[in-house]
Backbone bond lengths (Angstrom), bond angles and torsions (degrees), N, CA, C in turn:
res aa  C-N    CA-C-N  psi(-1)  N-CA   C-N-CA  omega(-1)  CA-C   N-CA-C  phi
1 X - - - 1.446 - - 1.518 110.20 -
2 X 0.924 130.74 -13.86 1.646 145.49 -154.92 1.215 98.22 -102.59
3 X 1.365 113.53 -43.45 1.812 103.76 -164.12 1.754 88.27 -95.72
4 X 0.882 107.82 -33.33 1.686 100.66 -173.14 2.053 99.58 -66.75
5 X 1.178 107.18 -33.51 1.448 94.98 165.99 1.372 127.59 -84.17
6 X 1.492 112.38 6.03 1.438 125.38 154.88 1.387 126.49 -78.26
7 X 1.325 107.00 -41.07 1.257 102.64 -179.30 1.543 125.42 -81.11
8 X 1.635 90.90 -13.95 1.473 98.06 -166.19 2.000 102.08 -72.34
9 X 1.618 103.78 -40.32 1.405 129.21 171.83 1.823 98.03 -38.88
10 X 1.469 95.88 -66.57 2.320 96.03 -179.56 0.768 79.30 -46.79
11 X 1.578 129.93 -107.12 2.045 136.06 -150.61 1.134 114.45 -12.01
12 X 1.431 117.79 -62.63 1.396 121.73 177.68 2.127 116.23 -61.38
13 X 1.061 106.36 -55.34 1.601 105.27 160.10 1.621 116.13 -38.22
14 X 1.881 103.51 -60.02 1.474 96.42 -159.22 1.788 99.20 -69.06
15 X 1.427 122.62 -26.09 1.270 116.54 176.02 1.693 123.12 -55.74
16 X 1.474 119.87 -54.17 1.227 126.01 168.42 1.543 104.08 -56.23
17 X 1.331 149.21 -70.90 1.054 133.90 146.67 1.320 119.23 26.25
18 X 1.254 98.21 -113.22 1.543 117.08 164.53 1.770 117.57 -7.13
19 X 1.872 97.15 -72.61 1.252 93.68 -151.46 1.652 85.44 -83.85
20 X 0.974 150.77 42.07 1.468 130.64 -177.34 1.963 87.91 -128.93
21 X 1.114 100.10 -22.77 1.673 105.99 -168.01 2.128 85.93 -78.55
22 X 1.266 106.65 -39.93 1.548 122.08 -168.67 1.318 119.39 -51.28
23 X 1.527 95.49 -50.38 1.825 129.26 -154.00 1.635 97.62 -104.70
24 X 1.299 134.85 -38.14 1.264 151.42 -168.63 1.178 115.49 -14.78
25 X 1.076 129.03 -32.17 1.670 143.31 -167.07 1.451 117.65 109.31
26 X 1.449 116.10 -133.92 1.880 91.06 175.87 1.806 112.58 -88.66
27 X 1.438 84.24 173.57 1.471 101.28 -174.75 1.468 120.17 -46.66
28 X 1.197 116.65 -50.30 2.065 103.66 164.26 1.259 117.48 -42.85
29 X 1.431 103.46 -49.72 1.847 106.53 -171.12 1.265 112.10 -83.83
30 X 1.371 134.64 -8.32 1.256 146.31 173.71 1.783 98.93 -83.97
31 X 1.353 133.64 -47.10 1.516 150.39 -173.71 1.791 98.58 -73.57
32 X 0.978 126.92 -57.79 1.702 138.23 178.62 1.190 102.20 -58.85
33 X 1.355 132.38 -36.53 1.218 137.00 -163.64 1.078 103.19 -79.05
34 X 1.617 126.22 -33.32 1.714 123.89 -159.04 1.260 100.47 -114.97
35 X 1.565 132.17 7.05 0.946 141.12 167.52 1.293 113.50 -88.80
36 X 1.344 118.67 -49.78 1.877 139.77 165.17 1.705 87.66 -42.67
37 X 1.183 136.28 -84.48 1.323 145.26 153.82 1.200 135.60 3.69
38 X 1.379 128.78 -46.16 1.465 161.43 -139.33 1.648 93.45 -122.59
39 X 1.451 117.48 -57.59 1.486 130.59 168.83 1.095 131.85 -45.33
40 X 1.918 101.18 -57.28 1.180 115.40 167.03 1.671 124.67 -56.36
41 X 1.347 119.99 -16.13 1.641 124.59 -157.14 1.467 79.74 -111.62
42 X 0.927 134.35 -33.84 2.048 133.90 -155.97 1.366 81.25 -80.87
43 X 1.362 129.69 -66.33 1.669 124.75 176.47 1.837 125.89 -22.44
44 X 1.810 80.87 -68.40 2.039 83.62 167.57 1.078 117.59 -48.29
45 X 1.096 118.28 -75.09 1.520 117.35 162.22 1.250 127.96 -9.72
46 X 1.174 107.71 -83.29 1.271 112.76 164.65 1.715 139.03 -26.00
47 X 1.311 92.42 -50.14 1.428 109.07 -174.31 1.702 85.25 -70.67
48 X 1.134 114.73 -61.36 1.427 106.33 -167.28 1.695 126.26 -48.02
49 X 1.047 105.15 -27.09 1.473 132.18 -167.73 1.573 92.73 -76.51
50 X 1.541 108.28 -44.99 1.564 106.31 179.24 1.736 123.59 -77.17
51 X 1.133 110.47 -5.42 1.351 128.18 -169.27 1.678 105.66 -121.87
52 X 0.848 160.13 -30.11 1.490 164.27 53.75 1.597 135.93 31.75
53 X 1.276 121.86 -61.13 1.191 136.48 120.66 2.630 66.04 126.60
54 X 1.183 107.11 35.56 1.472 95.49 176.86 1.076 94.30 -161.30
55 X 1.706 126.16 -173.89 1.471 123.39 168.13 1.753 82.71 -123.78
56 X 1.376 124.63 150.11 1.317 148.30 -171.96 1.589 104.03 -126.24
57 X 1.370 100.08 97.58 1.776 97.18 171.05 1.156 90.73 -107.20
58 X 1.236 119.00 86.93 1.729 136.21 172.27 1.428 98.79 -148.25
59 X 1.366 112.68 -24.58 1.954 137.92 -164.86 1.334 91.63 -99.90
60 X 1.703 101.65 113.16 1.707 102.24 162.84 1.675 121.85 -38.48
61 X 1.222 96.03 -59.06 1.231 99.14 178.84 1.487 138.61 -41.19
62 X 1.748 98.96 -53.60 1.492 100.95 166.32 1.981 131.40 -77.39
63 X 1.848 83.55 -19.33 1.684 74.29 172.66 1.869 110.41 -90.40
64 X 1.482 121.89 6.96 1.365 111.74 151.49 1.357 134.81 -79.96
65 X 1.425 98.36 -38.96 1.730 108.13 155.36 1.466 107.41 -54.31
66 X 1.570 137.95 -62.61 1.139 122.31 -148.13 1.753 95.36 -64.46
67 X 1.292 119.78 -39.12 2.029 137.14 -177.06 1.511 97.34 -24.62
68 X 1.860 87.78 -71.29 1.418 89.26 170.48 1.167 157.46 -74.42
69 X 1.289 117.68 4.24 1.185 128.63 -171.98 1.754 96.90 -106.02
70 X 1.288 129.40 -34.37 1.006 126.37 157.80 1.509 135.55 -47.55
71 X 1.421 98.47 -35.01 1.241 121.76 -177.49 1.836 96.75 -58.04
72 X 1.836 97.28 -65.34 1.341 101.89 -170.51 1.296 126.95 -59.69
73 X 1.356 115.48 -5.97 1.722 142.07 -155.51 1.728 100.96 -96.54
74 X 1.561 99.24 -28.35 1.680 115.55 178.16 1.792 114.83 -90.53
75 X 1.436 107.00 -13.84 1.195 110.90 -179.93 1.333 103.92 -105.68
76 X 0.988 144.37 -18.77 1.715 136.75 134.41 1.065 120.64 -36.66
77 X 1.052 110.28 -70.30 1.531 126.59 -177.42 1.192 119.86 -43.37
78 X 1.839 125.44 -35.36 1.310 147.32 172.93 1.312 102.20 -72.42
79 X 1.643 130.25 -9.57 1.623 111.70 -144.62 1.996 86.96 -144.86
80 X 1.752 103.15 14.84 1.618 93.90 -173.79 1.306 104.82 -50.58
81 X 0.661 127.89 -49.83 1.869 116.49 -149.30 1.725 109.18 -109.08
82 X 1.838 93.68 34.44 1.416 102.61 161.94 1.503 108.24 -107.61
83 X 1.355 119.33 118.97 1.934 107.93 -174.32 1.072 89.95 -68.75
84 X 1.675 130.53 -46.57 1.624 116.95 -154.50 1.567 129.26 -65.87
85 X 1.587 87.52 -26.96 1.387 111.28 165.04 1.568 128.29 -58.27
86 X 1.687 100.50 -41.01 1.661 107.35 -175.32 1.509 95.44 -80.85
87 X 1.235 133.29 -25.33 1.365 115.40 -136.34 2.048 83.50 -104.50
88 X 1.547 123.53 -17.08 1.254 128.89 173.63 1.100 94.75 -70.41
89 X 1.425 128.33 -71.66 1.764 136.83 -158.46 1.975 97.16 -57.97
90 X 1.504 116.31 -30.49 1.411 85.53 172.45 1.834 130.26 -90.05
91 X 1.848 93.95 -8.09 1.400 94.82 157.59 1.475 138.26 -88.70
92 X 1.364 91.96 15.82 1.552 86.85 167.65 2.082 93.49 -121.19
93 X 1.164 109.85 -17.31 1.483 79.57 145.25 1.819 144.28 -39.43
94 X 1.321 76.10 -61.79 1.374 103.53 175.27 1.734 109.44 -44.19
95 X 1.181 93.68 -58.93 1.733 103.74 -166.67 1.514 100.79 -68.24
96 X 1.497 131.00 -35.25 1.111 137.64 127.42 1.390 163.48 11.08
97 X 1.377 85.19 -51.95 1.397 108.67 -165.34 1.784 113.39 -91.86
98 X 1.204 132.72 -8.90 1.267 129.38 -179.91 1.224 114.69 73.16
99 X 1.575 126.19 18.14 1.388 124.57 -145.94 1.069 137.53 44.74
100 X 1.247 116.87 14.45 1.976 120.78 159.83 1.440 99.83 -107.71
101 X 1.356 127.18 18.99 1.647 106.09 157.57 2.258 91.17 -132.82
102 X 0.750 84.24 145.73 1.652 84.60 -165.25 2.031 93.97 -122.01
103 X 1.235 90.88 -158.43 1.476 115.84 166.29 1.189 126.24 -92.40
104 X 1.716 112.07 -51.26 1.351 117.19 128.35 1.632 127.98 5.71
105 X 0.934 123.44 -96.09 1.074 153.37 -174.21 1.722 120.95 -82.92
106 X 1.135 128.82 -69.29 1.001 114.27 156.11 1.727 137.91 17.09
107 X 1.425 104.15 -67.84 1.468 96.23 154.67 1.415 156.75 -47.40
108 X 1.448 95.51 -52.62 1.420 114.04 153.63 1.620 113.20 -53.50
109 X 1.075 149.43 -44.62 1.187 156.50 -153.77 1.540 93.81 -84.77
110 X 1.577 115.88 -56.96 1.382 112.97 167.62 1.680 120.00 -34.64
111 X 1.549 93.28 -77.21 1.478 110.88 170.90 1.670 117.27 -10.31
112 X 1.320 92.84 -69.08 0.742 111.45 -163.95 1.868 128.41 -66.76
113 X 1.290 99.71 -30.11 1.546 124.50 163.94 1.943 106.64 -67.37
114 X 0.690 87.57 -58.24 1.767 105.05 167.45 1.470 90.98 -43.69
115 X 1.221 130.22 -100.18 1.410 124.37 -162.11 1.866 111.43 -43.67
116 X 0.956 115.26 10.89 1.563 98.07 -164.69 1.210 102.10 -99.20
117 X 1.665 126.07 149.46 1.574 119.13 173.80 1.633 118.40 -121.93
118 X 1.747 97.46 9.31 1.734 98.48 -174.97 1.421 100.54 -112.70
119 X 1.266 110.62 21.90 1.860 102.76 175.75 1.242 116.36 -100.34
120 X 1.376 135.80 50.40 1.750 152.90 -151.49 1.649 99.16 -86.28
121 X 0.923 136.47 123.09 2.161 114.72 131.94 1.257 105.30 -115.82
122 X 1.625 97.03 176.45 1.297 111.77 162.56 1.309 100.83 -134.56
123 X 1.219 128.66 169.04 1.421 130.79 -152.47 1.768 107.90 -83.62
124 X 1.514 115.14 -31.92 1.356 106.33 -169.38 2.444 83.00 -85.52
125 X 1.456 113.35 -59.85 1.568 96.30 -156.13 1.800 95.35 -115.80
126 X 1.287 116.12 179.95 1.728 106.78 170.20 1.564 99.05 -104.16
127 X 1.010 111.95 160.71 1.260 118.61 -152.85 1.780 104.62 -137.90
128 X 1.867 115.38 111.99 0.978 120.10 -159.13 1.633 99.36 69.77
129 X 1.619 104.48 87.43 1.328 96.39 168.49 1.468 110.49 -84.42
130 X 1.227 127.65 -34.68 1.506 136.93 -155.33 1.342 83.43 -67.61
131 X 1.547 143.23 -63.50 1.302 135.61 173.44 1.582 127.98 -34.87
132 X 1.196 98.81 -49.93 1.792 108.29 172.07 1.590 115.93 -60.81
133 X 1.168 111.20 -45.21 1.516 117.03 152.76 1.229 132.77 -54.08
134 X 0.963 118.80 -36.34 1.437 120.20 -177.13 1.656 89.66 -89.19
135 X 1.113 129.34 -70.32 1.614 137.70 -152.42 1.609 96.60 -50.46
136 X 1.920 116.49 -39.87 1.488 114.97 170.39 1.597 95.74 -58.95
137 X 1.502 140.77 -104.78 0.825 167.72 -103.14 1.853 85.24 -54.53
138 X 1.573 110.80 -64.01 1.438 115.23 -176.58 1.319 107.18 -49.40
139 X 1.325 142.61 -24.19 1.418 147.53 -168.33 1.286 90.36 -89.46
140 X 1.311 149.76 -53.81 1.529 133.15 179.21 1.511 104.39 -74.35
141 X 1.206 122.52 -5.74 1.810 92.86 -179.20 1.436 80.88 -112.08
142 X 1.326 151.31 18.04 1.714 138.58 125.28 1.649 109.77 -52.23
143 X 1.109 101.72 -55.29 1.332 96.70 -177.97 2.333 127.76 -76.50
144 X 1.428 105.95 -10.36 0.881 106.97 162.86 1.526 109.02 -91.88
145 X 1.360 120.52 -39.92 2.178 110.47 -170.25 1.814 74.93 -66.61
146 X 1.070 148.02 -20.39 1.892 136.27 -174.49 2.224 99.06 -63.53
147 X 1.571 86.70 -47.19 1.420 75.01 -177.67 2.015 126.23 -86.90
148 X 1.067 90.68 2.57 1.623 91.84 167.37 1.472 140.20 -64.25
C-alpha cells in the first residue's frame, strides 16, 4: 500500500509538472519556469548524492525529484533549437539554483543534460531506470567538477 501511494504521489507530481510547464502562460515563462524546476530537483539530488554518495529512486524524495527533473529534461529537449527557449530555461536555472547553479556554470549543466540519453519518463512508470540513474548521477558530478 505504501509504494503504491508513492507512486501514485510521482504520477500525480510528474502530471502537475507537466501540465503547469504546458499551460504556464507564454513560452519564456513557461521555459524559466521548468528551468526554476529542473534546478530545484538537480539540487535534491544533488545534496543527496553528496550525503549518500548515490541517488536512490527507492527514496520518495529522490524518485520525485528525479520525475521532475526528467520531466524538465523532456521540455528542453522538445524546445532544442529554440534559443529563446534555452536561454529562458537557463535563467530560471539560475534564479533556481540556490547559488550552486550560477551563470558560470549553467551552460555546462545545460550541455550537459542535452547530451544525455538515459533520462526518459513516461507519465504512469520511468522507463530504463538504470539509465535515468546513471544519466542523473553524470548531471550532478557536472554540476559538482562546476563547483570546484
Amino acid at each position: 500500500m505504501k509504494k503504491l501511494s508513492i507512486v501514485l504521489l510521482c504520477v500525480a507530481t510528474l502530471a502537475l509538472a507537466s501540465c503547469s510547464t504546458l499551460f504556464g502562460g507564454a513560452g519564456s515563462s513557461a521555459a524559466k519556469d521548468s528551468g526554476r524546476t529542473a534546478a530545484s530537483s538537480l539540487i535534491t539530488l544533488y545534496n543527496s548524492y553528496r550525503s549518500t554518495g548515490t541517488v536512490n529512486l527507492g527514496n520518495p524524495t529522490d524518485l520525485t525529484a528525479a520525475l521532475t527533473l526528467a520531466t524538465a529534461y523532456t521540455n528542453l529537449r522538445n524546445n532544442q533549437s529554440d534559443d529563446s527557449y534555452k536561454k529562458a530555461f537557463a535563467a530560471g536555472m539560475v534564479a533556481g539554483g540556490a547559488g550552486l547553479i550560477t551563470s558560470a556554470n549553467v551552460g555546462n549543466i545545460i550541455n550537459t543534460m542535452n547530451s544525455l540519453t538515459g533520462l526518459n519518463v513516461n507519465a504512469a512508470t520511468i522507463t530504463n531506470s538504470v539509465g535515468t540513474a546513471t544519466a542523473i548521477i553524470q548531471l550532478l558530478q557536472a554540476l559538482g567538477s562546476a563547483q570546484q
